[in-house]
C-alpha positions as CSV (number, residue, x, y, z in Angstrom):
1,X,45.9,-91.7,19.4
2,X,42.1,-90.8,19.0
3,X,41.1,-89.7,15.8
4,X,39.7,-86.4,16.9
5,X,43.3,-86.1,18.8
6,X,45.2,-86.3,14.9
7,X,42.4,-84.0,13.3
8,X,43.5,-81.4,16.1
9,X,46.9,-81.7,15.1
10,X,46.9,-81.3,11.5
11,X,44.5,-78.2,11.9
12,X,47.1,-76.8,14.8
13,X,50.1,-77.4,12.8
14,X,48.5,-75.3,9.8
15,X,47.2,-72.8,12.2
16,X,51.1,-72.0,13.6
17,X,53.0,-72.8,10.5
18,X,56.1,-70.4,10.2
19,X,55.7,-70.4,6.2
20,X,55.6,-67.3,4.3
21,X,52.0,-67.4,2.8
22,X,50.8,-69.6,6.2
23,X,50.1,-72.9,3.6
24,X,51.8,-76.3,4.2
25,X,51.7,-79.2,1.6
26,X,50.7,-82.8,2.1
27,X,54.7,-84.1,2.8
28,X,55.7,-81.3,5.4
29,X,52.4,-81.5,7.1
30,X,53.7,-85.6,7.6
31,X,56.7,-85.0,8.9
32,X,55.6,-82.0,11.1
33,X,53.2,-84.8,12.6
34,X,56.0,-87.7,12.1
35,X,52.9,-89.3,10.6
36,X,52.7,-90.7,7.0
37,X,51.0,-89.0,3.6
38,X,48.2,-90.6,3.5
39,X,46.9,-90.2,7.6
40,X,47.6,-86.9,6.2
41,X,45.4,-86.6,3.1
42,X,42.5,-88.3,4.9
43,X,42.3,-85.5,8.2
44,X,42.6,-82.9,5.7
45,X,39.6,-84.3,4.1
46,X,37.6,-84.8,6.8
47,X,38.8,-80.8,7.7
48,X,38.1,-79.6,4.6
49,X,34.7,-81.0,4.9
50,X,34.3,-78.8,8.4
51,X,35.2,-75.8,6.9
52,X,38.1,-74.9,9.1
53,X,41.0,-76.2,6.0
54,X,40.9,-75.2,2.7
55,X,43.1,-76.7,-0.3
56,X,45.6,-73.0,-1.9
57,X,48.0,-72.7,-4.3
58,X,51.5,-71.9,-3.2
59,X,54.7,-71.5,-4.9
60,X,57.1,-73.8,-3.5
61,X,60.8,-74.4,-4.9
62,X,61.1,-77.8,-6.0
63,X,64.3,-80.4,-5.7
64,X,65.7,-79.0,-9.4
65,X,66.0,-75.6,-8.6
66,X,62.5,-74.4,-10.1
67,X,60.0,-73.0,-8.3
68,X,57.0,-73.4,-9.1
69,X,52.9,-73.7,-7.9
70,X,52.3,-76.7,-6.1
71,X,49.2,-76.9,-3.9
72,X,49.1,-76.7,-0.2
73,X,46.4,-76.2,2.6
74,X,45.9,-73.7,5.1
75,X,43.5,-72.7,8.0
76,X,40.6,-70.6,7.0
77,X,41.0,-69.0,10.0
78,X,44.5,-67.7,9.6
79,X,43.8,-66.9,6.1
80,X,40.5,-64.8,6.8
81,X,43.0,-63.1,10.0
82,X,45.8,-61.9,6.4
């Protein structure tokens, strides 16, 4: 798969993400994808760069019950769209 091919996926996958506040973290944006963390970490990069991602904070429950702010990414786009 072309680079260009995975940098279109991360930003569609954030674009139609059926979270609450329209934000997905690093780990579900790698199994969304079925691709591992750190592919991941280095699209979002390169989107973030572009202007079309941009790094948020979300509240997310964590595995002990708490929840908590964790941070998460989400498409400009959709965000600017709220």
């Amino acid at each position: 798969m072309k680079e260009s091919e995975l940098l279109q996926q991360v930003q569609d996958a954030l674009t139609v993400t059926d979270t609450e506040d329209g934000a997905m973290t690093v780990i579900q944006l790698a199994e969304a994808l079925n691709i591992s963390a750190e592919k991941v970490r280095i699209r979002l990069r390169k989107l973030i760069a572009e202007g079309t991602i941009e790094l948020v904070r979300v509240r997310r429950r964590k595995m002990n019950g708490i929840i908590a702010p964790v941070v998460a990414y989400a498409s400009v786009n959709k965000r600017e769209g709220d």
